[in-house]
One Martini backbone bead per residue (centre of mass of N, CA, C, O) as a GRO file, in nm:
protein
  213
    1UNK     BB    1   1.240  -1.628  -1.093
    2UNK     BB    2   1.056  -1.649  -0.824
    3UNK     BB    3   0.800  -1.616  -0.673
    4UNK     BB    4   0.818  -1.409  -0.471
    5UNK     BB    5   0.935  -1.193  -0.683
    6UNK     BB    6   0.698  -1.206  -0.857
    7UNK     BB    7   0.491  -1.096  -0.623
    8UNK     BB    8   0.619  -0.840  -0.613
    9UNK     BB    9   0.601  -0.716  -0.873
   10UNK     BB   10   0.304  -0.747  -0.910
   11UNK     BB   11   0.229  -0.536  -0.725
   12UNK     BB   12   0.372  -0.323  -0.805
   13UNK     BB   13   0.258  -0.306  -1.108
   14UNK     BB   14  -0.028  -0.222  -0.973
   15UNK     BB   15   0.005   0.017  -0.872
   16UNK     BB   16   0.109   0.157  -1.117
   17UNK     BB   17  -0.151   0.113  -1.266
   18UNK     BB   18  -0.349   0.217  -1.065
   19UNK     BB   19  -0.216   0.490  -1.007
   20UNK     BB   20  -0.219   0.601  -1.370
   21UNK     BB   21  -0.570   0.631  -1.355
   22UNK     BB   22  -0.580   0.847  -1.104
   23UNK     BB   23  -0.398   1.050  -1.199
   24UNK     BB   24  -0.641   1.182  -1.403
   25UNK     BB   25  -0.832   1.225  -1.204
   26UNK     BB   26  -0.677   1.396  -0.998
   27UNK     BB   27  -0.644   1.623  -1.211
   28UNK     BB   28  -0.954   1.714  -1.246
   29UNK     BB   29  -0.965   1.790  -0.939
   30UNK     BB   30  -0.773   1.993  -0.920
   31UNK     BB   31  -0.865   2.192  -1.115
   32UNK     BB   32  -1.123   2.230  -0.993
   33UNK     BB   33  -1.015   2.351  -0.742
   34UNK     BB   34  -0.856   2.594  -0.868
   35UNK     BB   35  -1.096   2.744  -1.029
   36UNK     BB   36  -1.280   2.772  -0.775
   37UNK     BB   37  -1.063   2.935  -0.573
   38UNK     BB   38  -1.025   3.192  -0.812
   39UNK     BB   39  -1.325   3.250  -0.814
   40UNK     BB   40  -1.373   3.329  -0.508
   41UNK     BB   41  -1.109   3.501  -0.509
   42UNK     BB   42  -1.229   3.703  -0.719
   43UNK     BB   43  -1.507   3.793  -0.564
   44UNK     BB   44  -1.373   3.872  -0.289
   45UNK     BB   45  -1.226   4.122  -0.430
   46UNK     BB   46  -1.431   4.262  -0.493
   47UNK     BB   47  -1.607   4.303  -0.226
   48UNK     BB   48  -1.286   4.382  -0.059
   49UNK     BB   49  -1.132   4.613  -0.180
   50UNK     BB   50  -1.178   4.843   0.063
   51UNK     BB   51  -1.074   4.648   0.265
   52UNK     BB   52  -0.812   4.581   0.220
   53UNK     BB   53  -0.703   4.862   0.243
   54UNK     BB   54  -0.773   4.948   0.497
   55UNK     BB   55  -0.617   4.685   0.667
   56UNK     BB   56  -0.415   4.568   0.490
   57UNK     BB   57  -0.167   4.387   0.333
   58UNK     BB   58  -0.157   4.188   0.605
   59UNK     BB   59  -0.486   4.101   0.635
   60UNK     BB   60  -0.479   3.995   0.311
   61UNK     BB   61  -0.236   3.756   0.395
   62UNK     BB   62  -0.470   3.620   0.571
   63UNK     BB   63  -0.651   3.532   0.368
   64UNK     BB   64  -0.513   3.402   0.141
   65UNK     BB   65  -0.372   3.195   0.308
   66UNK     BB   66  -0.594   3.034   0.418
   67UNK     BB   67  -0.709   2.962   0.172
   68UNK     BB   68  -0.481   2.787   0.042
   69UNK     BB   69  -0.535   2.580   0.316
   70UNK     BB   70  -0.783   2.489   0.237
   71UNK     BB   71  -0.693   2.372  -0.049
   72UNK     BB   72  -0.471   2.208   0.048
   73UNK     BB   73  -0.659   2.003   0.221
   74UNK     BB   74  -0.825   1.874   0.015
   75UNK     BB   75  -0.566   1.812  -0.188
   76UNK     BB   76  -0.494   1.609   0.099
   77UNK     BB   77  -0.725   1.425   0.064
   78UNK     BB   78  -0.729   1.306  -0.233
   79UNK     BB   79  -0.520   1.184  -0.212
   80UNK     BB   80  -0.538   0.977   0.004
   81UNK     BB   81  -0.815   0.837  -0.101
   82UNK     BB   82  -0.660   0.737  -0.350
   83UNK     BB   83  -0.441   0.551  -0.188
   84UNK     BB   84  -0.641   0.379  -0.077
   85UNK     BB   85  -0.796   0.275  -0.331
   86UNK     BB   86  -0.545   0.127  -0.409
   87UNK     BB   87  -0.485  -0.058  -0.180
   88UNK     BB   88  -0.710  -0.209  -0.194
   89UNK     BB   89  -0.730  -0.332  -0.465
   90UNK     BB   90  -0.454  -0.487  -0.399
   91UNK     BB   91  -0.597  -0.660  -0.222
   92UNK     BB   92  -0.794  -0.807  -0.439
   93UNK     BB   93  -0.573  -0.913  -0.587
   94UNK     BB   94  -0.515  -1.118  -0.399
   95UNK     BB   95  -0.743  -1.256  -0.365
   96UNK     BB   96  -0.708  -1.357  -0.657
   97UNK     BB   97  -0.445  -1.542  -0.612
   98UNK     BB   98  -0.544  -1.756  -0.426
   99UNK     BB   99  -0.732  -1.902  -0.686
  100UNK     BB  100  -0.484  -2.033  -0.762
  101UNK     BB  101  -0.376  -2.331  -0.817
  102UNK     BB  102  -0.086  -2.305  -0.883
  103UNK     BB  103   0.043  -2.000  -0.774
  104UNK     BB  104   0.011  -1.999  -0.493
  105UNK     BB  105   0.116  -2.268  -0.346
  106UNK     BB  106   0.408  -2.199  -0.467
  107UNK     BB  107   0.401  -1.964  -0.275
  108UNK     BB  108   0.430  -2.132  -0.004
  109UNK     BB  109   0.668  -2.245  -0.069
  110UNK     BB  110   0.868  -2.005  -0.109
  111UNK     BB  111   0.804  -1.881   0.177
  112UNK     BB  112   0.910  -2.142   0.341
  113UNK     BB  113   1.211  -2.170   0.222
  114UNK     BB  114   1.295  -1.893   0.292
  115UNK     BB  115   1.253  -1.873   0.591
  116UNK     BB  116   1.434  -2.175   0.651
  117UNK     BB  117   1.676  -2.052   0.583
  118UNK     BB  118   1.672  -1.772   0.793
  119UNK     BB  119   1.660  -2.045   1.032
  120UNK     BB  120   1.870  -2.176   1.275
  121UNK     BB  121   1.691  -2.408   1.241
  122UNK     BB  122   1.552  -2.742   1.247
  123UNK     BB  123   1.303  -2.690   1.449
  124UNK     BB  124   0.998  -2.625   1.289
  125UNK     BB  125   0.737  -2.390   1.241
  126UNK     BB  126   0.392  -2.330   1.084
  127UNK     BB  127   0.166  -2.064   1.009
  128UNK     BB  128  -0.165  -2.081   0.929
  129UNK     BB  129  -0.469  -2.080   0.787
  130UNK     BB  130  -0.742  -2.254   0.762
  131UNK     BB  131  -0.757  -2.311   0.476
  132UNK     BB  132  -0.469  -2.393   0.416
  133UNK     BB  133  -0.447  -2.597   0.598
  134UNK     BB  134  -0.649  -2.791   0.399
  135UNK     BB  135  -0.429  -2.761   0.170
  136UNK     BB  136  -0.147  -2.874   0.330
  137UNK     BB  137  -0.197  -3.126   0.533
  138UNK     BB  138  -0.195  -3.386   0.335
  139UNK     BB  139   0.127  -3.313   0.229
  140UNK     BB  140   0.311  -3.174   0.395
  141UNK     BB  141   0.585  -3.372   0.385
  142UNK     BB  142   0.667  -3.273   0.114
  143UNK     BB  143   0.665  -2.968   0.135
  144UNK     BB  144   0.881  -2.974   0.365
  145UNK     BB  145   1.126  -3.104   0.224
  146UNK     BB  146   1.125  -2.955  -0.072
  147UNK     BB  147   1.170  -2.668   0.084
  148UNK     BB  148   1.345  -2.832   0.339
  149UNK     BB  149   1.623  -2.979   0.362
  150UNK     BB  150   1.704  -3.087   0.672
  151UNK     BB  151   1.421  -3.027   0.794
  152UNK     BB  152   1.146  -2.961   1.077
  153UNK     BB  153   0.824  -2.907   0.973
  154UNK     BB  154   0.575  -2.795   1.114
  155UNK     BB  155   0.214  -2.793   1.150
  156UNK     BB  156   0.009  -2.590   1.273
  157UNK     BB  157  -0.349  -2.653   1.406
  158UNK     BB  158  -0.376  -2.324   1.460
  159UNK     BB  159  -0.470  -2.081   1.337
  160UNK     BB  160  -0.434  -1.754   1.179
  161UNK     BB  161  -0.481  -1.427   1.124
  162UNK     BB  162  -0.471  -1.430   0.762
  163UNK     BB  163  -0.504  -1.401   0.406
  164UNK     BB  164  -0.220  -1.532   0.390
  165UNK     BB  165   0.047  -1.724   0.402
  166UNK     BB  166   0.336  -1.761   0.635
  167UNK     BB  167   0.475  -1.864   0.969
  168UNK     BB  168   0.799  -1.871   1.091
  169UNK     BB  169   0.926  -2.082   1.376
  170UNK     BB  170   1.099  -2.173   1.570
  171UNK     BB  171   1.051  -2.423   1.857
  172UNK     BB  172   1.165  -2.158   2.062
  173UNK     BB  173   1.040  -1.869   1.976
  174UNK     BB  174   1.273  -1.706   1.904
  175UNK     BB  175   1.204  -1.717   1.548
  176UNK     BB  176   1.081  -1.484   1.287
  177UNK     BB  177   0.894  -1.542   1.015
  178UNK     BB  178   0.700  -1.323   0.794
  179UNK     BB  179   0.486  -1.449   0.533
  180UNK     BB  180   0.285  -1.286   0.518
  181UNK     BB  181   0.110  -1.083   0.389
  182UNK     BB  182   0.080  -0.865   0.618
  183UNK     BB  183   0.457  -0.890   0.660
  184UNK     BB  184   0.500  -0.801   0.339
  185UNK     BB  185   0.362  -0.528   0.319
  186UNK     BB  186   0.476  -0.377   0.531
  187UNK     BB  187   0.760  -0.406   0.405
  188UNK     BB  188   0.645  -0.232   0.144
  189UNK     BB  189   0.469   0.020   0.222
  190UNK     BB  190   0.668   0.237   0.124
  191UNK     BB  191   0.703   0.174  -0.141
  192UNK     BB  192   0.450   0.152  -0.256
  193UNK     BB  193   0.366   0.446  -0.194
  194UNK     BB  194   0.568   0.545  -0.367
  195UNK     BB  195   0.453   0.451  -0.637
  196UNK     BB  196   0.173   0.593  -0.605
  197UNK     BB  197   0.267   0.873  -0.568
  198UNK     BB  198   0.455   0.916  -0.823
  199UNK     BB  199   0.136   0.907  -0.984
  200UNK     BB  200  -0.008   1.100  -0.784
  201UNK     BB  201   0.270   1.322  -0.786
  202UNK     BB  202   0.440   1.418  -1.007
  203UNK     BB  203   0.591   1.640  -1.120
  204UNK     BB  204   0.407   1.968  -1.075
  205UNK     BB  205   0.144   1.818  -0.879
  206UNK     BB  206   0.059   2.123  -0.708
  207UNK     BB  207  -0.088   2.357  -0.571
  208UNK     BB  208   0.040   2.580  -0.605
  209UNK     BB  209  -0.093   2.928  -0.726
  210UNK     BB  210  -0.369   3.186  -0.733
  211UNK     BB  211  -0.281   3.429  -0.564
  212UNK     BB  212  -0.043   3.500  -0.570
  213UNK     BB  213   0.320   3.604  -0.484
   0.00000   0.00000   0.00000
């Protein structure tokens, strides 16, 4: 397994670990949201039930839905905020991987030849932030040989705003491959959140009704 994958691998099995703690709290949560809405709905049909008769079945479906619709949206910020608190976590994780002084370099190289396989063109760019350029700039000629051979990868002396990682564009800037972290976790976005979500929302995990019917 390569650079690539092991660091895909790596993030997705912290989301599942991080969405798998939250799942608890989660859970306690949404109790506690369900009890309290049983019980203010238990007294308000207590003070409301002559009220309810006089005003008909439909009056009464009519402030039911309501309390629902409030529950749902509580549980529907709670969920949010726990999915964006992995996401977060998610980038500190990054952040710490970034100061393996093995693992990292590593992994520049591995999105450099991933990216340079992908460009049908023998003349590249490679752009990176401040920090990477002082890392990789004294060694350059040898990282972009050993990454592409037969391929002449410039590296621009330009940084870019990215928390790390690669981008590599053709000579003519007609094609490119976005290998930094903000290029690959958006194309992870949908998978990370659905591994997320899976862990804080298993089935059976719904507002359900506490109001019957």
């Amino acid at each position: 397994m390569n650079q690539v994958q092991e660091l895909q691998k790596a993030i997705l099995a912290r989301a599942e670990q991080l969405a798998a703690e939250y799942r608890e709290r989660a859970q306690r949560s949404r109790d506690n949201i369900l009890r309290e809405a049983a019980e203010r709905l238990r007294l308000r049909e207590q003070r409301e039930e002559s009220i309810a008769k006089s005003l008909g079945e439909r009056t009464y479906r009519q402030q039911v839905q309501a309390s629902e619709l409030k529950m749902q949206s509580q549980l529907d910020r709670m969920r949010w905020n726990l999915v964006t608190d992995v996401q977060r976590r998610l980038q500190e994780r990054i952040e710490r991987y970034k100061q393996d002084e093995a693992a990292y370099p590593a992994t520049l190289e591995a999105y450099l030849a991933q990216a340079a396989a992908a460009i049908e063109s023998d003349e590249l760019i490679a752009h990176v932030n401040a920090q990477d350029y002082k890392r990789l700039e004294p060694t350059w000629a040898e990282i972009a040989k050993e990454a592409a051979p037969g391929k002449r990868i410039a590296l621009a002396p330009e940084p870019i705003e990215t928390s790390g990682g690669v981008l590599v564009e053709s000579a003519d800037h007609q094609i490119r491959v976005n290998n930094t972290f903000e290029g690959r976790l958006n194309r992870l976005q949908s998978r990370v959140q659905q591994v997320i979500l899976e862990r804080l929302l298993p089935s059976g995990f719904d507002t359900g009704s506490v109001f019957g019917g």
